[in-house]
N, C-alpha and C positions, 0 to 999 in steps of 0.2 A: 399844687402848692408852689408858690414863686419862692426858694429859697436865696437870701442876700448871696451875694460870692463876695469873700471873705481873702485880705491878703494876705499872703504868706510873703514872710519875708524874713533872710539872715542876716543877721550885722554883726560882724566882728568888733568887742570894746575893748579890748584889753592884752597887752604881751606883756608879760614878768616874770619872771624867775622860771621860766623853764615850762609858763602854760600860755594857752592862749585862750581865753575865753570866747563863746558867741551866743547872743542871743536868738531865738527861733520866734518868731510872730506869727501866729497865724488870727486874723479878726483883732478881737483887743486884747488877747490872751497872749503874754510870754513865758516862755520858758529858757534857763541858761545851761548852756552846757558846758565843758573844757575840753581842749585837747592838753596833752600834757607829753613833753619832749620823749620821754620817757619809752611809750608807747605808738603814740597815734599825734598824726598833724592834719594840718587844711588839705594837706595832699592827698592824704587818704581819700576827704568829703569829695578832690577831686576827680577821684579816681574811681567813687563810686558812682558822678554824674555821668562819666563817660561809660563807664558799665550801663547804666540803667541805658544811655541815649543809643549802643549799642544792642544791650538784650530786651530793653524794654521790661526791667527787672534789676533787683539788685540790691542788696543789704549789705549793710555797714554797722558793724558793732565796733564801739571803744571803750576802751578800760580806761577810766580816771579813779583809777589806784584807789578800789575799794568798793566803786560800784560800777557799772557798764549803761552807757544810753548806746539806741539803736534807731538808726535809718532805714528800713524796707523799703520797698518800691513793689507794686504789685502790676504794674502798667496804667492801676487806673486811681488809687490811694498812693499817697504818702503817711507810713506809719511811722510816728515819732513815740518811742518808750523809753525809760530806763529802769535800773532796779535801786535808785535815792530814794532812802528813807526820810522826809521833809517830817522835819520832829516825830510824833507819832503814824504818823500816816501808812507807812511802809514796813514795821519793823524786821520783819523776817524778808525782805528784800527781792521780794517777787516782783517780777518785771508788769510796768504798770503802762498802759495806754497813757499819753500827752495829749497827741493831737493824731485825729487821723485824716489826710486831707485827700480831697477830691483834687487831682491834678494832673495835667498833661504829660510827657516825657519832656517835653522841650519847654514846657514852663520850669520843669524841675530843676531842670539840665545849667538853665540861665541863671534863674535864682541863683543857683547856685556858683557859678562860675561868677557873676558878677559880683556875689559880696565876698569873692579871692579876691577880684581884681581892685574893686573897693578899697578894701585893707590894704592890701600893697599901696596904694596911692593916699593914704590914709594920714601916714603920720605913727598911726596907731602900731605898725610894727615898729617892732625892735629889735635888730636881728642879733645886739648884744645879749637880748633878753631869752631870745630862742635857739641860736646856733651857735658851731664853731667857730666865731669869729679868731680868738686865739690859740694858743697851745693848750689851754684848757678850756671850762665854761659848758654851758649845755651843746645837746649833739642833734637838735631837734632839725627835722629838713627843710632847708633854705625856703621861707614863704614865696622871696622876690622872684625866683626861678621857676612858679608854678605856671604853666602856660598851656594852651590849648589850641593846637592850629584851627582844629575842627570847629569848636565854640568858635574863636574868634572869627570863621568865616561863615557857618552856619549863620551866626547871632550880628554878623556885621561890624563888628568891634576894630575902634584901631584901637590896638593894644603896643603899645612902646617896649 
């Protein structure tokens, strides 16, 4: 059987009041998730590429303050779940398969590191939106300082 290969792909749309939203692609299928200042940031997502790209493994759960999506890594799938209740679909909030994708460590690892460096160059952040810019305001961790020697020279990236 010739199965199509299907892209995955992140994009970051949105920074406001303390979240940041991103979409997940895989094929024609989307799904949105948040991080939210509160909790969990892109840093995290970072920090789990550079785990997997190290253990060749690696799971990332985040709390958007009421329900939880999860990143596994098995070395040979990417499982994407959460426990959203989409109107009736979910209502007792059992964690629900998304997408489960057939994918490399270093496809993962990219993806992922380039839709950080994306949104940095984007526009799309707002670090009044996310961080301590004043004496007050949200406390969510600086997006523009997320950086990766290793990506960037694994992946060949001039990154500024």
């Amino acid at each position: 059987m010739n199965e199509t290969i299907k892209e995955f792909k992140i994009t970051f749309t949105r920074c406001k009041a303390g979240w940041i939203d991103f979409d997940v692609s895989y094929g024609d299928e989307t799904i949105s998730y948040p991080f939210t200042y509160i909790w969990h940031s892109p840093g995290d997502l970072l920090r789990f590429a550079q785990r997997v790209y190290r253990d060749n493994k690696g799971i990332l759960n985040c709390d958007a303050e009421g329900w939880d999506w999860y990143f596994e890594y098995d070395g040979t799938y990417l499982t994407i779940s959460d426990t959203y209740h989409y109107d009736d679909e979910n209502p007792d909030g059992d964690q629900i398969t998304r997408f489960k994708i057939p994918i490399d460590k270093e496809t993962l690892c990219k993806t992922i590191y380039l839709s950080i460096i994306t949104f940095q160059k984007s526009g799309l952040y707002i670090p009044e939106e996310w961080e301590r810019t004043k004496p007050y305001g949200y406390w969510g961790e600086p997006v523009m300082k997320l950086k990766s020697k290793l990506f960037d020279k694994l992946f060949q990236l001039q990154v500024e």
